[in-house]
C-alpha positions in Angstrom: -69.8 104.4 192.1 -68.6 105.5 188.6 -65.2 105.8 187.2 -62.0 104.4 188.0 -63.0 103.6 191.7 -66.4 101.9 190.4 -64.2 99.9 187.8 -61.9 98.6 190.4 -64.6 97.9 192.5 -66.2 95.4 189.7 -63.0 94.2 189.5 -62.3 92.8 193.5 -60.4 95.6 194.6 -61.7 96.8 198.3 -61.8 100.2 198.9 -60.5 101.1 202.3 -62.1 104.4 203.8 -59.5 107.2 204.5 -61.1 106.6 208.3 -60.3 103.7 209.0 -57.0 104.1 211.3 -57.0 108.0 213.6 -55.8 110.5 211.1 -55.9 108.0 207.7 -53.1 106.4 206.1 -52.6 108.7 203.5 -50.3 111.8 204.1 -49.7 114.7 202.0 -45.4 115.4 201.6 -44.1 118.2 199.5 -42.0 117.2 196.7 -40.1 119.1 194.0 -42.6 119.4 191.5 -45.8 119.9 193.6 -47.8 117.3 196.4 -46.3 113.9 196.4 -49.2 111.2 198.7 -47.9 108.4 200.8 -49.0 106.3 202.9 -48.2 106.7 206.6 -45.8 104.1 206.4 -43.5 105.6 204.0 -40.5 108.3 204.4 -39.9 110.2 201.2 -36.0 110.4 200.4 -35.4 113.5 198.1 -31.4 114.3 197.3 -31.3 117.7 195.0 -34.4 117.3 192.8 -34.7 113.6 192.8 -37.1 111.6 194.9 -36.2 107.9 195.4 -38.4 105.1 196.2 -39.5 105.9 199.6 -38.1 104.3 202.9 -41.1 101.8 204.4 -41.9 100.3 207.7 -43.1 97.5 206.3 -43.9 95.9 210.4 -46.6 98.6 210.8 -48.1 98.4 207.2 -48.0 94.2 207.8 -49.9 94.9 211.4 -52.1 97.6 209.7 -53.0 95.2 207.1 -53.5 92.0 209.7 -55.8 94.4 211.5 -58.1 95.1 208.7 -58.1 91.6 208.4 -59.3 90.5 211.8 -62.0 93.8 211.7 -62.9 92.0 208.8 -62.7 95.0 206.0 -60.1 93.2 203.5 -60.2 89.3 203.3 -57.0 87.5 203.7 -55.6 86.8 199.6 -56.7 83.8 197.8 -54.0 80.2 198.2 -53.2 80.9 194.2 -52.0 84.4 195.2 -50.1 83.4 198.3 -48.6 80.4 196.4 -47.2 83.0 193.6 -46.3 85.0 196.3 -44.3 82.4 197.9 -42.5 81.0 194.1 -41.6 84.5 193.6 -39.3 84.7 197.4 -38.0 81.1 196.6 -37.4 82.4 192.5 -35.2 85.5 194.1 -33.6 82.8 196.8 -32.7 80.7 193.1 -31.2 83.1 191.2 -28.7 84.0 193.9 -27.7 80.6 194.7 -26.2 81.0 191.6 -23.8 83.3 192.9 -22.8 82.4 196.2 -19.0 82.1 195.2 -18.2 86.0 196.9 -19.2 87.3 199.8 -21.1 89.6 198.4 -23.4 86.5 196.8 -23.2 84.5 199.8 -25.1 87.7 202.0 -27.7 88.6 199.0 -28.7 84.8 199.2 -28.5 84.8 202.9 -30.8 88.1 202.8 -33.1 86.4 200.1 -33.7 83.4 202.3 -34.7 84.4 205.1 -37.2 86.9 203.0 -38.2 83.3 201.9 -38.8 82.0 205.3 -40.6 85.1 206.5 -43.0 84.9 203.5 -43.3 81.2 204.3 -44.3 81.6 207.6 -46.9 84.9 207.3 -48.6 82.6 204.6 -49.0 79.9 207.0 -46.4 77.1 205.1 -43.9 77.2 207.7 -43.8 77.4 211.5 -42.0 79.9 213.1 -38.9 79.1 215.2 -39.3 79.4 218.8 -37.1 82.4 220.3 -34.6 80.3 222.2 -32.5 81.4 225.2 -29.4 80.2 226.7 -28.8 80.1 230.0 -26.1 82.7 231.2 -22.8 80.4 232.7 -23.0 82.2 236.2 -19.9 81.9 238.0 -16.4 80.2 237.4 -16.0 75.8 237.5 -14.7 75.1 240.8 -12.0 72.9 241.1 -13.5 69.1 243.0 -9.7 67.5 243.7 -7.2 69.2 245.9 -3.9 69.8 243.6 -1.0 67.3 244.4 1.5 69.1 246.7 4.8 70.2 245.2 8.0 68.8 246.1 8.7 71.9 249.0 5.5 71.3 250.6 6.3 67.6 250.9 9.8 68.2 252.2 8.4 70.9 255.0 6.1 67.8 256.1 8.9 65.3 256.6 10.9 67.6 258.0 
């Protein structure tokens, strides 16, 4: 290998084949100046001439890349990387504590914490919580003691 693909190589980048999932994981889109190349997992947004950062399904790239994983073509990332990885979410979840005062701040850190907790649990530092399910009230209470009979009911007895 020579080049810029031989230099990343030496450097401990994997190089995925094109193959490796039906149909790759690169596609072609058109963009305003010429050929723009995504991956499969992206959706260019282009208003008038400008092209904003693409929309992602990051769930299939995570299962794409936990795949190549298991089929053993990428190793998982070193613990130094998924440690930084994990100071950077709690970082984010830091800086908006700071500004949890408005609403506004109170749902950014809401959002950045449970960002936290998801990176905490796909690097294996937290257990995920159990899905739990309540059970459905079927039915009304029903009433154990008879009701104390009014003063008419009484009367119609003794009379």
């Amino acid at each position: 290998m020579g080049g810029a693909i031989g230099t990343k190589v030496r450097d401990g980048w994997v190089m995925i084949p094109h193959d490796v999932i039906p149909g790759g994981y690169v596609k072609k889109c058109d963009g305003a100046r010429g050929a723009v190349h995504l991956s499969v997992w992206e959706t260019p947004r282009q208003v008038g001439r400008r092209v904003y950062d693409p929309e992602t399904d990051t769930a299939g790239y995570y299962a794409f890349l936990r795949d190549l994983m298991a089929r053993g073509i990428i190793q998982q990332p070193a613990q130094v990387v998924l440690e930084d990885i994990v100071a950077r979410a709690q970082s984010a979840v830091d800086r908006a504590a700071a500004h949890t005062a408005t609403e506004a701040g109170k749902a950014i850190y809401e959002r950045e914490l449970e960002k936290l907790h998801a990176v905490e649990i796909a690097c294996g530092y937290r257990k995920a919580k159990p899905k739990t399910t309540r059970k459905k009230k079927t039915g009304t209470r029903k009433r154990t003691t008879k009701p104390a009979a009014t003063t008419a009911e009484t009367e119609v007895a003794d009379g």
